[in-house]
C-alpha positions as CSV (number, residue, x, y, z in Angstrom):
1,X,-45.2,35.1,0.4
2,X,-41.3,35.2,1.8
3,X,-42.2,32.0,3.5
4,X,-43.9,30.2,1.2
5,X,-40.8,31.2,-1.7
6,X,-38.0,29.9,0.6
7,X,-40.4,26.7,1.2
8,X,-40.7,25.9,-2.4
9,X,-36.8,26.4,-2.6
10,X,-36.4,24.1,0.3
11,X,-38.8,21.7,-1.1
12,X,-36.6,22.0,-4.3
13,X,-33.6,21.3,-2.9
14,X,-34.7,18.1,-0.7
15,X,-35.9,16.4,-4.0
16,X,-32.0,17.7,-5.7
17,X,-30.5,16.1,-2.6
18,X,-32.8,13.2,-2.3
19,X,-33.6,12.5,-5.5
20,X,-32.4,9.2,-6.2
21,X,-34.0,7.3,-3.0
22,X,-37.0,8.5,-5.4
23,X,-36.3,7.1,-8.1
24,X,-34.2,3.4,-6.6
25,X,-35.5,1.3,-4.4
26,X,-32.8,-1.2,-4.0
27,X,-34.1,-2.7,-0.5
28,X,-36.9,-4.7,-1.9
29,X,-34.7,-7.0,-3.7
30,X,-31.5,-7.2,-1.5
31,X,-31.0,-11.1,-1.2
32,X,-27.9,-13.3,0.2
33,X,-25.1,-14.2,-2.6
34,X,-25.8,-17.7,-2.2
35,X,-27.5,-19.3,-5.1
36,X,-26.1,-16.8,-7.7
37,X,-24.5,-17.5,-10.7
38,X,-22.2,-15.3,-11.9
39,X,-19.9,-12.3,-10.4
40,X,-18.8,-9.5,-12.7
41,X,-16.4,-7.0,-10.9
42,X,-16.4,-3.2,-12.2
43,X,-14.4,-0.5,-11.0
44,X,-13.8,-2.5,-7.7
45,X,-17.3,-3.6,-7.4
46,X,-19.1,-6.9,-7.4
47,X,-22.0,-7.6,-9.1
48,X,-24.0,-10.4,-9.4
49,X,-26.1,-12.2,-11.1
50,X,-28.3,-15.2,-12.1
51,X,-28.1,-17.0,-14.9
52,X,-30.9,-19.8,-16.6
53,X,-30.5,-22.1,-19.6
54,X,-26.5,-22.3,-19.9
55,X,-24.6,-23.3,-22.7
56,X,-27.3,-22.1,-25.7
57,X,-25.6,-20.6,-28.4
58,X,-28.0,-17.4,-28.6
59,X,-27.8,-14.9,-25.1
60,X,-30.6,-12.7,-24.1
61,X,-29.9,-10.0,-21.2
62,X,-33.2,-8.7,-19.0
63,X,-32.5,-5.4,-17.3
64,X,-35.6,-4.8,-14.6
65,X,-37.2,-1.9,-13.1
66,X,-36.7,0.2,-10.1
67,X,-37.8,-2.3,-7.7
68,X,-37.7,-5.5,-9.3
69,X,-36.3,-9.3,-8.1
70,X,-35.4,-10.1,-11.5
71,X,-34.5,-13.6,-9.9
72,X,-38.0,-14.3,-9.5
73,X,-37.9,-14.4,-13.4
74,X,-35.9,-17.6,-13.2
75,X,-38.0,-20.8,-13.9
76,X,-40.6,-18.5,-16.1
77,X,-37.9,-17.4,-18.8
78,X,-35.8,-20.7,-18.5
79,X,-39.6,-21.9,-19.9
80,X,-40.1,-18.9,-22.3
81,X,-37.0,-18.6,-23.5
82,X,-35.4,-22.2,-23.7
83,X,-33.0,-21.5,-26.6
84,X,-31.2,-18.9,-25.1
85,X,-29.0,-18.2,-21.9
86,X,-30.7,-16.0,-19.9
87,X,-28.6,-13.6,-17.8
88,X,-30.6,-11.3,-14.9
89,X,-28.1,-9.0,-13.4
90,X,-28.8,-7.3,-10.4
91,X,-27.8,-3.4,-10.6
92,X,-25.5,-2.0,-7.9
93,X,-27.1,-2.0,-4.6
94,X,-29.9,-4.4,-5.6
95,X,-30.0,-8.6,-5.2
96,X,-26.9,-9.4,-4.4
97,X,-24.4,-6.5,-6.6
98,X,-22.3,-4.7,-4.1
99,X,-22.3,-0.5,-4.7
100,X,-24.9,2.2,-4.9
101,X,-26.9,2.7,-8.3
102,X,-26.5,5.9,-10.2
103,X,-27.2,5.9,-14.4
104,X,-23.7,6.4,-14.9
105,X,-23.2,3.3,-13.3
106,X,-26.6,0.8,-14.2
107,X,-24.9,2.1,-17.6
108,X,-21.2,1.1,-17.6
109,X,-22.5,-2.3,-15.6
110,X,-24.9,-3.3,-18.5
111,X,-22.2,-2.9,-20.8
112,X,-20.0,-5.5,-18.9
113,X,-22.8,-7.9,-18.6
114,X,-24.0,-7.7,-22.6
115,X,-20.3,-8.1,-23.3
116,X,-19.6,-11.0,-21.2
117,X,-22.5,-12.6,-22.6
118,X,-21.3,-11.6,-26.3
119,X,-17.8,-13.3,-25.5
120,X,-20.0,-16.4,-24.9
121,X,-22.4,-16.5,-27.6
122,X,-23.5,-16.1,-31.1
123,X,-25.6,-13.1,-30.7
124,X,-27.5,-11.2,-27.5
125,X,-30.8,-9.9,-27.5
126,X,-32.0,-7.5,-24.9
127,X,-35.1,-7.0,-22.5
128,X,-35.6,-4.1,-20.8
129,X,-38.8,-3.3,-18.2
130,X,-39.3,0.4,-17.1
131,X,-36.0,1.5,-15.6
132,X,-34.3,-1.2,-17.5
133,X,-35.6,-0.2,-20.8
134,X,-33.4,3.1,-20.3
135,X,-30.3,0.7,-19.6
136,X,-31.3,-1.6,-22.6
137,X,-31.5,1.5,-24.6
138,X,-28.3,2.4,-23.7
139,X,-26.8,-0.9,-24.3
140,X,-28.4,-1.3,-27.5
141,X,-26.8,2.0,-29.0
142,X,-23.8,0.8,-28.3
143,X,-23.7,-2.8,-29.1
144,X,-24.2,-5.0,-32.2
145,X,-28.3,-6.0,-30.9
146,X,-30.7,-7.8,-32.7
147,X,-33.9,-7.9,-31.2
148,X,-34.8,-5.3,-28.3
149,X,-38.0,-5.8,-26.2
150,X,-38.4,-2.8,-24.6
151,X,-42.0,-2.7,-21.9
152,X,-43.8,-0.5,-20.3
153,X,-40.9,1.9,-21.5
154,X,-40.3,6.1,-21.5
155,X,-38.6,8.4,-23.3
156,X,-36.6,10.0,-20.7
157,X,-36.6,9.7,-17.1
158,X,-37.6,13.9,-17.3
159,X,-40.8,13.5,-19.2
160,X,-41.8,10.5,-16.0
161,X,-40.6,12.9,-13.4
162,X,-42.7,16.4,-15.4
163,X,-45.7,14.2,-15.0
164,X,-45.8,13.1,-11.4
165,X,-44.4,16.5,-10.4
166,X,-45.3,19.1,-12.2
167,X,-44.7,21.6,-9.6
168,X,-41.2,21.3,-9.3
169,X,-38.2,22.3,-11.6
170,X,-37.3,18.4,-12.8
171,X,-35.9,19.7,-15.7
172,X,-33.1,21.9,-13.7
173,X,-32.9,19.2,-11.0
174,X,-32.9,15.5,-12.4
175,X,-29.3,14.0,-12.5
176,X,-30.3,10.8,-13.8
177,X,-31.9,11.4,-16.9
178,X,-32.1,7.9,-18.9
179,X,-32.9,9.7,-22.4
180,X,-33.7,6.4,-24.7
181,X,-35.3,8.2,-27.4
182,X,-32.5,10.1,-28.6
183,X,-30.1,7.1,-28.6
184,X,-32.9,4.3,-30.9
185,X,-33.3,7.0,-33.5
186,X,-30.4,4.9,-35.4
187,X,-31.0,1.6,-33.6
188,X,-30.5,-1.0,-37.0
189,X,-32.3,-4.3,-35.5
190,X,-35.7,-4.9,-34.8
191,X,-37.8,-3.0,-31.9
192,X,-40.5,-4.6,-29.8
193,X,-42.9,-2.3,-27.6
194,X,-45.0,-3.9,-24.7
195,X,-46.7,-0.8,-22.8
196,X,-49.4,-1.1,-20.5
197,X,-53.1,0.2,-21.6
198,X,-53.3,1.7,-18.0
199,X,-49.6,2.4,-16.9
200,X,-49.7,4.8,-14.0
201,X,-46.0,4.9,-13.5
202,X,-45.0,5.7,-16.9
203,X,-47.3,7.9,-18.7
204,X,-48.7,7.6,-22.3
205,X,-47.6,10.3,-23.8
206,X,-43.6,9.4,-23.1
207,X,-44.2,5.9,-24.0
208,X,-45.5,7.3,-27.4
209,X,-42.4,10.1,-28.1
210,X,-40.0,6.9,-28.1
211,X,-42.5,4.9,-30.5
212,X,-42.1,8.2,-32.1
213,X,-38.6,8.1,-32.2
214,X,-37.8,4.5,-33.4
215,X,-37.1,3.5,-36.7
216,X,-40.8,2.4,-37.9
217,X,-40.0,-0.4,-40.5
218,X,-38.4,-2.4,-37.6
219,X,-40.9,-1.4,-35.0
220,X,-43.6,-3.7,-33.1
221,X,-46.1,-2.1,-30.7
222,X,-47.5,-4.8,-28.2
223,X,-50.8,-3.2,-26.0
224,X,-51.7,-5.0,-22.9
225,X,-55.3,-4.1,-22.6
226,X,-56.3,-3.3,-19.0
227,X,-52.9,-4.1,-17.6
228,X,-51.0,-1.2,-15.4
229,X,-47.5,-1.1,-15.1
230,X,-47.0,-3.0,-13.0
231,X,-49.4,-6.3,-13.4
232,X,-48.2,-6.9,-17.4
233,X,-46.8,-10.2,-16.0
234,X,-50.5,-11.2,-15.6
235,X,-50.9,-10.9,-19.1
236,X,-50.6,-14.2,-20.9
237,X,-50.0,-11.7,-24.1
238,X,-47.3,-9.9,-22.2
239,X,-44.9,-13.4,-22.3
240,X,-46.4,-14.7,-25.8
241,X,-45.1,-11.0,-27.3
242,X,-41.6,-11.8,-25.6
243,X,-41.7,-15.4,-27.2
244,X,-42.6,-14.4,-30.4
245,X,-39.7,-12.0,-30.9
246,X,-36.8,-14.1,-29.5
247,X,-38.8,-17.1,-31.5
248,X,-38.5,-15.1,-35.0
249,X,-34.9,-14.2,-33.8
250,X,-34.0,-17.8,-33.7
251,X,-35.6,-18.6,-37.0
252,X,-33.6,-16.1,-39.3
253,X,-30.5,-17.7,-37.8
């Protein structure tokens, strides 16, 4: 029992050391600096990032997930999205951004990017996928946002980490917490919600406690029926929802 105790606390403190190699996995989308667009430099740091359709008056910001290229988004949201500038920065550590990603930093650099992009346009809307929808969220408590699209989305980074280990103390142990719940309960513009029928990253319930939490008259619910977290792009109602939204947008200007 003695050793199986100080294995557990072991175990336990491996994942407290460790625990953000779990959670970013910056080395799938490390690419050269060449062929970006645009260098913002914070707190000594360079980050980078790709910009599509310059010079529309209206901006729109995509923050991706965990492991995501967002500059493989390039030609389809220049297509989707042809009246706005589309900005995809690349969080310390991944593409081409210079530093190591922590929430205390994805946070602070998202807040740079939205208000570069504000200093160049009329408005900026806001995308956020999985991990990003807890930077978007963050972003969009903070800053005068229209239109949020928020997919396959959480509550907080605890509830994700309670479901795929329930064994271990995340609630004591998770640093990097991305609580987006909390921070929409007063979020004034409108709310989209794309979640997977059959996300297996992300599980139902926390997807459901932020619905919960938003502001209901302003509040869309998109469900990609038979899509998992990570195949919503295959959806052809996954980039008709996104349309839709940022089309309405443009229309009540």
């Amino acid at each position: 029992m003695a050793l199986l105790a100080m294995g557990y606390v072991a175990v336990c403190v491996l994942v407290g050391v460790r625990q953000r190699d779990l959670m970013y996995f910056p080395g799938l989308t490390r690419t050269s600096a060449t062929g970006t667009d645009l260098t913002l430099v914070v707190d000594d740091v360079r980050l980078r990032a790709w910009v599509v359709n310059p010079g529309r008056t209206h901006g729109l910001v995509y923050f991706g997930g965990n492991a995501e290229a967002v500059q493989q988004h390039r030609a389809t949201f220049s297509h989707w999205f042809p009246g706005h500038t589309v900005y995809l920065p690349a969080y310390r550590g991944y593409g081409a951004s210079e530093g190591t990603p922590s929430e205390a930093a994805l946070k602070q650099d998202a807040l740079a990017f939205f208000d570069h992009a504000a200093d160049r346009h009329q408005s900026v809307d806001i995308i956020g996928r999985s991990l990003g929808s807890g930077v978007a969220a963050h972003v969009a408590s903070r800053r005068p946002v229209e239109r949020l699209a928020l997919v396959t989305p959480f509550d907080s980074m605890v509830t994700v980490a309670r479901h795929h280990y329930p064994w271990l103390p995340v609630d004591w142990l998770i640093q990097d917490r991305f609580d987006s719940a909390r921070p929409l309960a007063r979020f004034e513009g409108e709310v989209q919600v794309v979640r997977a029928e059959h996300d297996e990253v992300v599980p139902a319930h926390s997807t459901r406690r932020l619905i919960d939490a938003l502001p209901r008259a302003s509040t869309t619910v998109v469900t990609l029926a038979g899509a998992g977290h990570n195949t919503v792009d295959a959806d052809p109602a996954y980039g008709a929802a996104l349309q839709a939204l940022m089309r309405r947008d443009a229309r009540a200007r």
